[in-house]
C-alpha positions as CSV (number, residue, x, y, z in Angstrom):
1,X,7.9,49.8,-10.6
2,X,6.7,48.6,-7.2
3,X,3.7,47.2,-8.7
4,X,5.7,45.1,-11.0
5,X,8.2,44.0,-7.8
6,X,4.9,43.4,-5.7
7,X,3.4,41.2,-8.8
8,X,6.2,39.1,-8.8
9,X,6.7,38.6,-5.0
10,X,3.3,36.7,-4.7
11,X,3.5,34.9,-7.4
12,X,6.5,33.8,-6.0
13,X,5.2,33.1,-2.6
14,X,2.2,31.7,-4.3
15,X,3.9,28.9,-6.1
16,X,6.1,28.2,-3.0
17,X,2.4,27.3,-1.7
18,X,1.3,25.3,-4.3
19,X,4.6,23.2,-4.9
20,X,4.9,22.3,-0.9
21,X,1.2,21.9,-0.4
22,X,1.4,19.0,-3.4
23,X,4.7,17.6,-2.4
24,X,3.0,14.4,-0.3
25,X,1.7,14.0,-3.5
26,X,4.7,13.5,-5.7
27,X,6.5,11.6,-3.0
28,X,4.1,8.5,-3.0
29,X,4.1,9.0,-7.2
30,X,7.5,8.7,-7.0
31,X,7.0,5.2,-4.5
32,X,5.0,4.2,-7.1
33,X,6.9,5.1,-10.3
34,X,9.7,3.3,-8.7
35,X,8.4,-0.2,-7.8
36,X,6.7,-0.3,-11.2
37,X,10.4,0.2,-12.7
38,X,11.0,-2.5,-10.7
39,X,8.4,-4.8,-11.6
40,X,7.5,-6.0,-15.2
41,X,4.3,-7.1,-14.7
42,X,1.8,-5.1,-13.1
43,X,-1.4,-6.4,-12.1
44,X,-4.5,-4.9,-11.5
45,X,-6.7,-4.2,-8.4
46,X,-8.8,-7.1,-8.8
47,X,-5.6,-9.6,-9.1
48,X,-5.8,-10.3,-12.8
49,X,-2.1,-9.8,-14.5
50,X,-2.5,-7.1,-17.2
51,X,0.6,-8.7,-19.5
52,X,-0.3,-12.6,-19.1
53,X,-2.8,-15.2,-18.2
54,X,-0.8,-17.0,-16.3
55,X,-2.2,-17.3,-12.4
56,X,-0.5,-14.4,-10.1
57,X,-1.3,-12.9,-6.8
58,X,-4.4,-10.8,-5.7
59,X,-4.8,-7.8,-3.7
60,X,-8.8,-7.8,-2.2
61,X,-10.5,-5.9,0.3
62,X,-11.5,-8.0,4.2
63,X,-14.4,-9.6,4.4
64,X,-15.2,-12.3,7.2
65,X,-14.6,-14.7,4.3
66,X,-11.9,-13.9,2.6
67,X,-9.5,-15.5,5.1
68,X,-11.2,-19.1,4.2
69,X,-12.0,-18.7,0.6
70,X,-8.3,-17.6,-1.0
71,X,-6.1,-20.5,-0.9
72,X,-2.2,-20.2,-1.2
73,X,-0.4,-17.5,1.2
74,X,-1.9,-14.8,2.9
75,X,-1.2,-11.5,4.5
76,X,-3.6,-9.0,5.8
77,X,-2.5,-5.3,5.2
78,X,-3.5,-2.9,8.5
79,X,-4.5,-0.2,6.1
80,X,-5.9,3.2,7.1
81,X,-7.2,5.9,4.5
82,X,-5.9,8.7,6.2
83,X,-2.1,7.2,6.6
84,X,0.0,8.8,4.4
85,X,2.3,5.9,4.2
86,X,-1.1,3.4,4.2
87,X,-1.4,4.8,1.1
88,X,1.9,4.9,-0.2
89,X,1.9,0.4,0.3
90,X,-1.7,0.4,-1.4
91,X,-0.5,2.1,-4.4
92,X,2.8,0.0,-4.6
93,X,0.7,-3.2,-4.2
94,X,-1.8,-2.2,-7.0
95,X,1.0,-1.7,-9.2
96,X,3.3,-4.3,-8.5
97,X,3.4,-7.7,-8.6
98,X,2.6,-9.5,-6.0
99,X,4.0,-12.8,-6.2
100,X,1.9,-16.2,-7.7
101,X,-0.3,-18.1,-5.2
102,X,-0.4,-15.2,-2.8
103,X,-3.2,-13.4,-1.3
104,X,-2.6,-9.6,0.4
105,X,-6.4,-8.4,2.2
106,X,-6.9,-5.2,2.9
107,X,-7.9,-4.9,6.1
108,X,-9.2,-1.1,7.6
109,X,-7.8,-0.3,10.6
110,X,-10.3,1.4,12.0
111,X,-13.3,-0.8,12.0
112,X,-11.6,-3.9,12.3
113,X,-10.5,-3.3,16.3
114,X,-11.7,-7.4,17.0
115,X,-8.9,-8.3,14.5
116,X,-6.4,-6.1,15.3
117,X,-6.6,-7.5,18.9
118,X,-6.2,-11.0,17.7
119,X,-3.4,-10.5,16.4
120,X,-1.6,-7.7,18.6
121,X,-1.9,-4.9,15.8
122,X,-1.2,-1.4,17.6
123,X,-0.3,0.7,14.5
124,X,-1.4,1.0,11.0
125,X,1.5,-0.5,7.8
126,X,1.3,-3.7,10.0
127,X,1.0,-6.6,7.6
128,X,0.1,-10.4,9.3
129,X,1.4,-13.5,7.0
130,X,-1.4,-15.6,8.5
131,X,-1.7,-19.8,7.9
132,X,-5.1,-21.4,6.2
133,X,-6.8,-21.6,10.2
134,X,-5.9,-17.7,10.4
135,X,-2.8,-18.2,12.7
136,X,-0.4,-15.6,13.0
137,X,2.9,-16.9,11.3
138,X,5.0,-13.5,11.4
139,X,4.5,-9.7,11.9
140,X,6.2,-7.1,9.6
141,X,5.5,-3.2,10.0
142,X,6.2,-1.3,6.6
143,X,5.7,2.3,7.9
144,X,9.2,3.3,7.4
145,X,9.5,1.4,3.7
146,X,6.1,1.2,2.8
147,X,7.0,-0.4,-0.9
148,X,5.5,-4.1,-2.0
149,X,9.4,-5.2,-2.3
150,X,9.6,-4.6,1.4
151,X,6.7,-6.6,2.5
152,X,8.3,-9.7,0.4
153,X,11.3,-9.6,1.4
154,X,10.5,-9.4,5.2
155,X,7.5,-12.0,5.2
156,X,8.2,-14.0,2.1
């Protein structure tokens, strides 16, 4: 009868593990479960809308380029991999919509300390809405709501 008790006691314990070491998991599906309720028309990783043709926004990883070549608006994204809510903003963006003739670059955090000084960047969720020269227009930090919604409504 202790055997049995025993038996069940760790596998109690041992899915109390499992569930809270995956929660941080579920809680960024869940970000991203609900901005794709919220949003018809999710486009992919390389900017293409899945549903139409029609021309939409693009999500693209920095380069020293990418400022000049993408017309249109443009905000650089202060990501970092190892930023829980960094993550949480990359997933939103790749499966929202980001709106038409707008440009979000991925910029890492880490190895990009020259541009994080231009602009005055001291913590990672920073996004820059930047003008065609590269100017800085206006500042928004999403780490508390790090959903694509909340980046257009406080920089759009």
């Amino acid at each position: 009868m202790k055997k049995l008790l025993l038996a069940f006691l760790a596998i109690g314990v041992i899915s109390l593990l499992v569930f809270f070491i995956t929660k941080p998991k579920f809680a960024s599906d869940a970000v991203s479960q609900q901005q794709s309720k919220n949003t018809p028309n999710p486009i992919s990783t390389n900017g293409q809308n899945n549903s139409t043709n029609q021309q939409s926004g693009k999500y693209i990883d920095y380069t020293a380029s990418a400022i000049d070549q993408n017309k249109g608006t443009k905000i650089l994204f202060f990501h970092a991999p190892w930023c829980p809510q960094c993550r949480a903003l990359d997933a939103s963006i790749k499966s929202g919509t980001i709106p038409n003739n707008t440009t979000i670059i991925k910029v890492d955090y880490d190895s990009n300390q020259d541009l994080r000084q231009k602009y005055g960047i001291t913590i990672q969720t920073t996004l820059v809405l930047i003008d065609d020269s590269g100017k800085l227009i206006k500042k928004y930090v999403a780490y508390q709501q790090p959903i694509l919604q909340a980046v257009i409504d406080n920089l759009l």
